[in-house]
C-alpha positions as CSV (number, residue, x, y, z in Angstrom):
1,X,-78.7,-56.5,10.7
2,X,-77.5,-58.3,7.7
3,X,-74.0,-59.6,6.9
4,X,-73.8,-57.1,3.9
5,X,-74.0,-54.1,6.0
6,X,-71.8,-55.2,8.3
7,X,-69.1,-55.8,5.9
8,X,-69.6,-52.2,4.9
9,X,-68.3,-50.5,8.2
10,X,-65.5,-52.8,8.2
11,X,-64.0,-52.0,4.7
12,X,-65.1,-47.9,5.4
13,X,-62.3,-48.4,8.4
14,X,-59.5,-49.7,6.4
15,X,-59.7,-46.6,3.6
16,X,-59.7,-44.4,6.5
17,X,-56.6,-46.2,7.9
18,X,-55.2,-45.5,4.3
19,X,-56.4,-42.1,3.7
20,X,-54.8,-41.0,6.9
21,X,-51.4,-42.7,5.7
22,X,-51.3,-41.5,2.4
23,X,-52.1,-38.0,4.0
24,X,-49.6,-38.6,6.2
25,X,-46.7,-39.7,3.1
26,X,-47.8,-36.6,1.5
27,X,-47.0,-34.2,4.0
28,X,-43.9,-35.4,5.0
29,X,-42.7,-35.5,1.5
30,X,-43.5,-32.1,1.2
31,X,-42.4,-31.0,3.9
32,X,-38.8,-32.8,2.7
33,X,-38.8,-30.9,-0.7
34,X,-39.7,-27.4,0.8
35,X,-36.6,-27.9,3.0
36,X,-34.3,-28.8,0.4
37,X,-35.4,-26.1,-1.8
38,X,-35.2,-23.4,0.8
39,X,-32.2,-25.2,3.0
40,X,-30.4,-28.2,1.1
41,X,-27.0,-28.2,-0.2
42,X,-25.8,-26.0,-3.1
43,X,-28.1,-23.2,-2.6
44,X,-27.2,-20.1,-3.6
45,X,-23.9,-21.7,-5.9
46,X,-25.7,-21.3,-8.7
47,X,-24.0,-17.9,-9.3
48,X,-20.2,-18.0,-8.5
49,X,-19.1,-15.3,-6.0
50,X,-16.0,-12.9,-6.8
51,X,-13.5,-13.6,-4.3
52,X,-11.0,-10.5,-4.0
53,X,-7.8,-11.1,-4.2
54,X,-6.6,-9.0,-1.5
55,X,-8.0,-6.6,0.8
56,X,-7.3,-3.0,1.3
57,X,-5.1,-2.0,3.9
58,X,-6.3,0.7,6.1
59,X,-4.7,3.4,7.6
60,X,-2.8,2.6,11.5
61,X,-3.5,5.2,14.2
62,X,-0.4,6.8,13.7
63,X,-0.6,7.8,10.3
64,X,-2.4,10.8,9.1
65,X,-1.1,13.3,2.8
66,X,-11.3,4.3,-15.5
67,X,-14.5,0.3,-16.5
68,X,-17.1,1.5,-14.0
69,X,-16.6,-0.3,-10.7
70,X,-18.3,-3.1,-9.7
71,X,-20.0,-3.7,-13.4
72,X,-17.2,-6.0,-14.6
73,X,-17.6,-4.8,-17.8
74,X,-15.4,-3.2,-19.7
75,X,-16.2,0.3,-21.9
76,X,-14.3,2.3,-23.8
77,X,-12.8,5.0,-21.8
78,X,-14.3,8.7,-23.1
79,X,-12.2,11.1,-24.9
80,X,-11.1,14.1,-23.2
81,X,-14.3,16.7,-23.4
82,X,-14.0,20.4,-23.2
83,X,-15.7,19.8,-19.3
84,X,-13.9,16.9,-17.7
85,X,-15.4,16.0,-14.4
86,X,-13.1,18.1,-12.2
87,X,-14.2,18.0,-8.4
88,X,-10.7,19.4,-7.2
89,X,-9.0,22.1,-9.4
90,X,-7.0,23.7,-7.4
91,X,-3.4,23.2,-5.4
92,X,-3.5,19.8,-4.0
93,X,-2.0,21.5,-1.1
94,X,-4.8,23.6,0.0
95,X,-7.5,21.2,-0.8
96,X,-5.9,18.0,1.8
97,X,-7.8,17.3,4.7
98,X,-6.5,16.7,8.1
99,X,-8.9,13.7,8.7
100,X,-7.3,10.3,7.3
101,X,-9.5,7.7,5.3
102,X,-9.4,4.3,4.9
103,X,-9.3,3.0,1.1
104,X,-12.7,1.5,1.4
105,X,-15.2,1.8,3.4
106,X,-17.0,-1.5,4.4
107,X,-19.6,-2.6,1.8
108,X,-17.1,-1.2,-0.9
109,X,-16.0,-3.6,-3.9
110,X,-12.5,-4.4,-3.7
111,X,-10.3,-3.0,-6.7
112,X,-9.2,-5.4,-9.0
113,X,-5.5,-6.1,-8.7
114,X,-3.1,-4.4,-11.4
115,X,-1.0,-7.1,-13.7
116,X,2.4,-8.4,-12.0
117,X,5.1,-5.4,-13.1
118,X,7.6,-8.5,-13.8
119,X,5.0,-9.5,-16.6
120,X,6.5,-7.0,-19.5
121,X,10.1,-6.0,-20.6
122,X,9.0,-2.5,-21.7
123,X,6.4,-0.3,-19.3
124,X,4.7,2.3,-21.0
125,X,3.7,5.1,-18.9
126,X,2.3,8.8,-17.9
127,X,2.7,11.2,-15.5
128,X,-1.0,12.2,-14.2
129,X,-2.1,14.9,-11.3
130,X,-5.3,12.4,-9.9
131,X,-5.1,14.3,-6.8
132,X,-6.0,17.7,-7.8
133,X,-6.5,18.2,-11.5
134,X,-10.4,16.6,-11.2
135,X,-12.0,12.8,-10.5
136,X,-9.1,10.6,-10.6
137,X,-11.7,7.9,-12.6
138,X,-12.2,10.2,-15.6
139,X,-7.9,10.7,-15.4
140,X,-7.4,7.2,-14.5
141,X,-10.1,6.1,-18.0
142,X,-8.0,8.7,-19.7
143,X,-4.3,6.8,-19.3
144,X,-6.1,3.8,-20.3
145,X,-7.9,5.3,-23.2
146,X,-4.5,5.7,-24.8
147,X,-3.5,2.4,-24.2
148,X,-0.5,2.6,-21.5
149,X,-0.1,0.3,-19.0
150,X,1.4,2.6,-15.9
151,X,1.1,5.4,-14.3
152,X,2.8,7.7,-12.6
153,X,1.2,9.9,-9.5
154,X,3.7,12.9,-7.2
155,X,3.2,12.8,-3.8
156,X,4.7,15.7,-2.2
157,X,4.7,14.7,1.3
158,X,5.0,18.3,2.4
159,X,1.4,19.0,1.3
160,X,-0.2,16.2,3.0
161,X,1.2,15.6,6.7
162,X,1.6,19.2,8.2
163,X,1.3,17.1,11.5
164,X,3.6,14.2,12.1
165,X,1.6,11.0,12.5
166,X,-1.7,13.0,10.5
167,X,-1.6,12.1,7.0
168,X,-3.9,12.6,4.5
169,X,-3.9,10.1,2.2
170,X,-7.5,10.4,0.6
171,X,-6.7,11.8,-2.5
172,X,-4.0,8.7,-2.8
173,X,-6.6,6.6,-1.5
174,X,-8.7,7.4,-4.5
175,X,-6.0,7.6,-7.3
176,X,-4.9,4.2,-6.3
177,X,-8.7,2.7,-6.4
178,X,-9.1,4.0,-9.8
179,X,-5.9,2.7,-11.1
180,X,-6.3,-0.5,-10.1
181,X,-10.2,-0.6,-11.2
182,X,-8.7,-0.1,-14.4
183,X,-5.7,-2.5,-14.6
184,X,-3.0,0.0,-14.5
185,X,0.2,0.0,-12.6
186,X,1.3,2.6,-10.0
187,X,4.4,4.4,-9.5
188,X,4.6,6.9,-6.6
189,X,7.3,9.6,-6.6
190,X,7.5,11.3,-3.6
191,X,9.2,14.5,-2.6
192,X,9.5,17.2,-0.3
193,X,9.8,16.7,3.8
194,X,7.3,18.2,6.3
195,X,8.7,21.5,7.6
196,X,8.1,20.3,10.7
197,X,11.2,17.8,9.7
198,X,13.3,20.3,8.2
199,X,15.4,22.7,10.7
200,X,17.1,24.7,7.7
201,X,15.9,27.5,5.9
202,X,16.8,30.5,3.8
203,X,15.7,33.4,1.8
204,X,14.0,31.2,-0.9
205,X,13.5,27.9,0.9
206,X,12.3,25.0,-1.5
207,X,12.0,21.2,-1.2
208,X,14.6,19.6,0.8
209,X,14.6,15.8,2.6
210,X,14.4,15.7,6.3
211,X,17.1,16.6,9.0
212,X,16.6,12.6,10.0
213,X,16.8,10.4,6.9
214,X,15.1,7.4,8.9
215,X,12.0,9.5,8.3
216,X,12.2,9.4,4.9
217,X,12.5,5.4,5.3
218,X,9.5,5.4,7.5
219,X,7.3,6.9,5.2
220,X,8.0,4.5,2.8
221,X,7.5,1.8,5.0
222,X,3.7,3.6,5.7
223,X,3.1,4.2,2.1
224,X,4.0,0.5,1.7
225,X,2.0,-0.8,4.2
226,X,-1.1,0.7,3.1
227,X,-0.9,0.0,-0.5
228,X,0.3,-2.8,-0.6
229,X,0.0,-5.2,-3.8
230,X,-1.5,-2.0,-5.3
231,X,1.2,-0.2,-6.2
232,X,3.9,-1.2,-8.3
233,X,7.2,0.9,-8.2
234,X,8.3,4.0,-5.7
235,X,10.9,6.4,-6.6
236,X,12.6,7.9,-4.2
237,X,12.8,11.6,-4.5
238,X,13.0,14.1,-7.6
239,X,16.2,16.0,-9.4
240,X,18.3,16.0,-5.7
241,X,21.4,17.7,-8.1
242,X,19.1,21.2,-7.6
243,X,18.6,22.9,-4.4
244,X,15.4,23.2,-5.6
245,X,14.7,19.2,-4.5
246,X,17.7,19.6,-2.0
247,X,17.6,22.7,-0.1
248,X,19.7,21.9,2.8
249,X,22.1,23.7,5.0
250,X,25.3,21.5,3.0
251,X,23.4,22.1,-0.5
252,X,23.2,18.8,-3.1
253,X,24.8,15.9,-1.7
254,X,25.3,12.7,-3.5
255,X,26.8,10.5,-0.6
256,X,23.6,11.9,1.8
257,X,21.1,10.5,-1.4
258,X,22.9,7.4,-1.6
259,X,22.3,6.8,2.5
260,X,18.6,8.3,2.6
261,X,18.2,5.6,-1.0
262,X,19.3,2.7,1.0
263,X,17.5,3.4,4.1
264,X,14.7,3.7,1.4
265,X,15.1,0.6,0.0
266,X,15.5,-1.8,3.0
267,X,11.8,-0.1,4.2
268,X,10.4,-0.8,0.6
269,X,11.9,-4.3,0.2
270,X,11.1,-5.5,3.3
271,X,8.1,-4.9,3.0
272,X,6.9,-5.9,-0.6
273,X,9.6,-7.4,-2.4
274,X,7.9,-7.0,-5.7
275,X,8.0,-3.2,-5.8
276,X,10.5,-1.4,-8.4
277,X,12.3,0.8,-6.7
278,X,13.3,4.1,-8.7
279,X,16.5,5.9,-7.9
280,X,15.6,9.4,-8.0
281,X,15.7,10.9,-11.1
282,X,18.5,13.7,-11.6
283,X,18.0,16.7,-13.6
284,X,20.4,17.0,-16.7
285,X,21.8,20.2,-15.9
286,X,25.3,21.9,-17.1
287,X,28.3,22.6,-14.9
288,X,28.5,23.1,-11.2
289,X,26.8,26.4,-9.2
290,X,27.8,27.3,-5.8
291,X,25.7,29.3,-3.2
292,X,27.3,33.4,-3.2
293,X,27.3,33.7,0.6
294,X,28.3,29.8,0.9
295,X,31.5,29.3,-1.7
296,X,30.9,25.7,0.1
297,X,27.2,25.3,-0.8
298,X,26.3,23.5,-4.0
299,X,23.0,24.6,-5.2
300,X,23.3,22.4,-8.5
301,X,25.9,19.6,-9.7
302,X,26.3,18.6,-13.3
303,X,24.1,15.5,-13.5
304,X,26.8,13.3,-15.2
305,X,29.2,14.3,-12.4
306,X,26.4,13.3,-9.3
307,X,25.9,10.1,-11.2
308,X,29.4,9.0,-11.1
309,X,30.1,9.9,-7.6
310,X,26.8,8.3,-7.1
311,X,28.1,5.2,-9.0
312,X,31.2,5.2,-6.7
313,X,29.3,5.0,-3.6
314,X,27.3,2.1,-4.3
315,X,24.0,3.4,-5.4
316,X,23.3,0.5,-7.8
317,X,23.2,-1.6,-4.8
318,X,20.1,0.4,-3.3
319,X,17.8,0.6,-6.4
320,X,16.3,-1.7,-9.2
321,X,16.0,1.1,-11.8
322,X,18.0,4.1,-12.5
323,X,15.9,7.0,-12.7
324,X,16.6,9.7,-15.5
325,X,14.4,12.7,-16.3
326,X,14.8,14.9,-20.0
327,X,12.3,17.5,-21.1
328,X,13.6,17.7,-25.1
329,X,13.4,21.2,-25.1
330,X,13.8,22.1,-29.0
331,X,15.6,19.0,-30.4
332,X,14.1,15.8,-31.9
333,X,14.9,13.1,-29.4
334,X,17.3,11.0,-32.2
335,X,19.4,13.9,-32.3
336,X,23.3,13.6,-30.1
337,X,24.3,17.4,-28.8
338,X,27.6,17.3,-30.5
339,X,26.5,16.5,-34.2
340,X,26.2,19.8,-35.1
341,X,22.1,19.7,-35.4
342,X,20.6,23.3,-35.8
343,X,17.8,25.4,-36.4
344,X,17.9,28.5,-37.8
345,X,14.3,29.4,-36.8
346,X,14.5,27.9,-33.1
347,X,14.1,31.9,-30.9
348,X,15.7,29.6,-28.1
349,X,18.7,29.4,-28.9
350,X,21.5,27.1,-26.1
351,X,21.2,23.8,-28.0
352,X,22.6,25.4,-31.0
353,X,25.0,27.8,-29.3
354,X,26.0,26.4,-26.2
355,X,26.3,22.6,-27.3
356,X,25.8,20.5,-24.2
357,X,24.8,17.0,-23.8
358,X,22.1,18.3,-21.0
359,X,20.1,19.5,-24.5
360,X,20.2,16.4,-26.0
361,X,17.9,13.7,-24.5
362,X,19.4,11.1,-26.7
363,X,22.9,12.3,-25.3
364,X,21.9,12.2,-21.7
365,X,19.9,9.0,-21.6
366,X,22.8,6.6,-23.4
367,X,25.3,8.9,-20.9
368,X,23.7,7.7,-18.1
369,X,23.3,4.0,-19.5
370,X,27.2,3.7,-20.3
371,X,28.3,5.1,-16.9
372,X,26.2,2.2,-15.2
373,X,28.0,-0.4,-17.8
374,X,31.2,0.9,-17.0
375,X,30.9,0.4,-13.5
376,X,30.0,-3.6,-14.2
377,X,26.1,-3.6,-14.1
378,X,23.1,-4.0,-16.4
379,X,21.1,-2.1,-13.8
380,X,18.2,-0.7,-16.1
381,X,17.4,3.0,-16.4
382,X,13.2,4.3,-15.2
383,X,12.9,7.2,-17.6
384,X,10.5,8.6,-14.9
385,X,9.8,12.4,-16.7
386,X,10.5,13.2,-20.6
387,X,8.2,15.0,-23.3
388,X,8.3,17.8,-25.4
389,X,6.4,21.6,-24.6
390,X,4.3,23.0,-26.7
391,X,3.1,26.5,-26.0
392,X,1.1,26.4,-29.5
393,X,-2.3,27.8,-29.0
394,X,-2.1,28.9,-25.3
395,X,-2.1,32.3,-24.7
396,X,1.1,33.0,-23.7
397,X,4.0,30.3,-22.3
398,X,6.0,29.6,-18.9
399,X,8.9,32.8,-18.1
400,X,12.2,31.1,-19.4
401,X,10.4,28.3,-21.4
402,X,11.2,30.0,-24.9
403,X,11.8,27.0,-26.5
404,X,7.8,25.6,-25.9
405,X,7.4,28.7,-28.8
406,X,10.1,26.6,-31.4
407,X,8.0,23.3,-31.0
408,X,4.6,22.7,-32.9
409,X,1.9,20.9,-31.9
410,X,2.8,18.6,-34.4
411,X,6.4,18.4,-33.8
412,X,5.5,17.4,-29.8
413,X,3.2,14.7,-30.8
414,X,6.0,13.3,-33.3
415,X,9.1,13.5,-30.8
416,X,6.9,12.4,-27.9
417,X,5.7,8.7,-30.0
418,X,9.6,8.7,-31.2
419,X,11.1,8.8,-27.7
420,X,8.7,5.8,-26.4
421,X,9.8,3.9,-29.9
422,X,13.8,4.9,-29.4
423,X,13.5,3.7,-25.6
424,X,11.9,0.7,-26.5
425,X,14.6,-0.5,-29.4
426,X,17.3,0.8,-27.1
427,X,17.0,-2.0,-24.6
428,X,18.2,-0.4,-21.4
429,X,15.1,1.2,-20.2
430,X,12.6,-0.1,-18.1
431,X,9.5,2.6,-17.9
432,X,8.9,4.9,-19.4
433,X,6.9,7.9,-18.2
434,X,5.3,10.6,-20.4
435,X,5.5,14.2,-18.6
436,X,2.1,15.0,-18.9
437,X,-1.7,13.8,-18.8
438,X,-3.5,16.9,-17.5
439,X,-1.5,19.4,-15.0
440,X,-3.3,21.7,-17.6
441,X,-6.5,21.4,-15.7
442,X,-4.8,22.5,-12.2
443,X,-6.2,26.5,-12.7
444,X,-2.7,27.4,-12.7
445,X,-2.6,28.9,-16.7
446,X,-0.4,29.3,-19.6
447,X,2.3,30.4,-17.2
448,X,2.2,27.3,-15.1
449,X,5.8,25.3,-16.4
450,X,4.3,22.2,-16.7
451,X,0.8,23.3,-18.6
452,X,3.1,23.3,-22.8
453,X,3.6,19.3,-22.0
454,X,0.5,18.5,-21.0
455,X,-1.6,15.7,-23.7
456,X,-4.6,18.2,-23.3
457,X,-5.2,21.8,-23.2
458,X,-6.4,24.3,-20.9
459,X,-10.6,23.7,-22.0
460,X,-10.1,19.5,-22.1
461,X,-9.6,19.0,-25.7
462,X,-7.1,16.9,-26.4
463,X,-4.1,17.7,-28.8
464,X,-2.5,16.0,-31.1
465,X,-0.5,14.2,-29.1
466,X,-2.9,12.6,-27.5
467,X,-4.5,11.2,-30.7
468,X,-0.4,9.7,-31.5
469,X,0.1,8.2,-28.4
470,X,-3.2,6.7,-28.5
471,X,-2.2,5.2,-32.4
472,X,1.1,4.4,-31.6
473,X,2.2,0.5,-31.7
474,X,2.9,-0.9,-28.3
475,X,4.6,-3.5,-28.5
């Protein structure tokens, strides 16, 4: 054996020695990178997550009554179509369920937020039916098509818990999911009390509070609880000066408002300290009716003379906002009742014959406004209803709603973009709500009352009023 082959095993050794450590280098530095690529830190940060910035609150066991989501981009909301998407066209109140939903299931994105409320000095708003006039999205894409900032949704609580403790709130659920998808603020006004709350009633009962005013209070506390954060004013009850809104076994009570307000408020504020709360708007009527069998019964009260008693029993104390409600009827909103302003070809004829400052929404808006300086306060006014009918190109108008015959379709869109303007310059209102978006699509027809102020008519289309509300400045 020579020496040459014998140093040829030996150096075939040591490359094995360093084959099997390089092998050995390789794999565990393999074996390091596939971790860290699968396992290390920052994987998966490479795209931010969305954190929501609240949750929904869902429903407790005792309660029973348009951006595409989830895209995060924004599109320009459609105009209204001769067939909007309408999944519920008929009377909220036979549609409800008895069966209570959360306001999103799990898995669901979490609506976006609507701005703070204390953000703007002027609110621009409209008066919408999301819970029974069609999908609340298309309504909701609608209100923000025009470029307003509010909205303002009924809930009569009569239609929705015909059980106490089993509210429906879906329809609400879904309203207030689109709104906030869409950025817009939420004003509730509810109305009406349960029968099952009620123990009056008469040959021609109508909405009326509950025998108990602490459950008006609770219910506010309930709506509160689960919406809150996502709504952004309540206003409690609707034109109480009419038995209409009041039907109770005394008739129209100011000092039994005022006490069923505060109880109202203390629920509300405790709650969410940020909500506006809304007085509830009065109706501007003339003079002072009394029941026939019941000299003692009033059925309405002058609305000046409920918002000084009112005044006098502290209501300013119990609310953030004064509502106030006018429907122009066939007057240009500029226009005071007692300047002598007529029109010779108006087939309505009170404004003109029967001067009152109930005609005159100029008139009743600054009467309202100097009543709460003159009792000390800068308390701001929530113009919660106003707008002009139009019966132009329906077949036919509301029984006693002559005066939708007087005004054009032109002349509605032109008083309806004066009023925001007027309110605006005033100073001394807050919101403003336009009376209305679409109760033309509830399948009620040229009869229903509210159909002549509605921004659309009865196939979709919008009128002309839309298109000006849409143009006006909003400053």
């Amino acid at each position: 054996m020579s020496k040459a082959s014998s140093g040829g095993r030996g150096l075939s050794g040591r490359g094995l020695y360093i084959a099997i450590a390089a092998w050995l280098i390789l794999v565990i530095v393999g074996g390091l990178c596939t971790w860290y690529g699968w396992l290390g830190p920052g994987r998966g940060e490479s795209v931010p997550k969305v954190v929501p910035t609240t949750e929904p609150t869902t429903a407790s066991a005792n309660e029973g009554h348009d951006e595409e989501p989830g895209t995060g981009e924004t599109t320009a909301a459609p105009e209204p179509s001769s067939t909007p998407s309408a999944t519920r066209e008929s009377d909220p109140a036979i549609d409800s369920t008895d069966e209570p939903t959360t306001p999103a299931e799990e898995g669901e994105p979490t609506p976006t937020l609507a701005p703070d409320a204390s953000e703007e000095d002027f609110g621009y708003g409209i008066a919408l039916n999301a819970v029974g006039g069609g999908d609340p999205a298309y309504w909701m894409g609608q209100a923000e098509s025009l470029g307003l900032g509010w909205v303002k949704q009924q809930l009569r609580w009569a239609h929705f818990e015909g059980t106490p403790g089993e509210m429906d709130w879906s329809g609400f659920d879904a309203a207030v999911d689109a709104a906030n998808q869409r950025g817009l603020k939420v004003m509730f006004s509810v109305v009406d009390a349960p029968d099952w709350s009620r123990s009056y009633t008469d040959d021609n009962t109508e909405g009326a509070p509950p025998d108990n005013l602490e459950l008006v209070a609770d219910f506010m506390g309930r709506l509160v609880d689960r919406y809150k954060g996502r709504i952004h004013a309540i206003e409690v009850w609707n034109e109480q000066n009419l038995d209409r809104e009041w039907d109770t076994a005394g008739g129209v009570d100011p000092e039994r408002y005022v006490e069923m307000l505060r109880l109202s408020y203390q629920a509300i504020k405790s709650r969410d300290s940020n909500i506006i709360v809304v007085s509830g708007a009065l109706s501007p009527t003339a003079g002072r009716q009394t029941d026939p069998n019941n000299p003692d019964r009033v059925i309405w009260m002058d609305d000046f003379d409920y918002m000084d008693q009112m005044i006098a029993l502290d209501v300013l104390s119990y609310c953030d906002c004064v509502g106030a409600h006018h429907n122009g009827i066939n007057m240009p909103p500029d226009v005071a009742w007692d300047e002598g302003y007529d029109d010779p070809t108006a087939q309505f004829r009170g404004p003109f014959d029967n001067p009152h400052h109930s005609w005159s929404f100029q008139s009743t808006l600054w009467g309202y406004h100097e009543r709460i300086k003159a009792a000390g306060s800068d308390k701001p006014l929530c113009v919660t209803e106003f707008g002009w009918a139009s019966a132009e190109g329906f077949e036919g108008y509301p029984p006693g709603f002559e005066f939708a015959l007087d005004n054009t379709l032109e002349e509605q869109a032109e008083w309806d973009v004066q009023a925001f303007e007027l309110m605006r310059e005033w100073g001394f209102v807050r919101l403003a709500f336009l009376w209305n978006l679409n109760y033309s699509q509830l399948g009620w027809g040229p009869r229903d009352p509210n159909a002549p102020y509605a921004l659309i008519d009865f196939k979709g289309a919008p009128r002309p009023a839309f298109h000006a509300i849409r143009e006006m400045e909003k400053p």
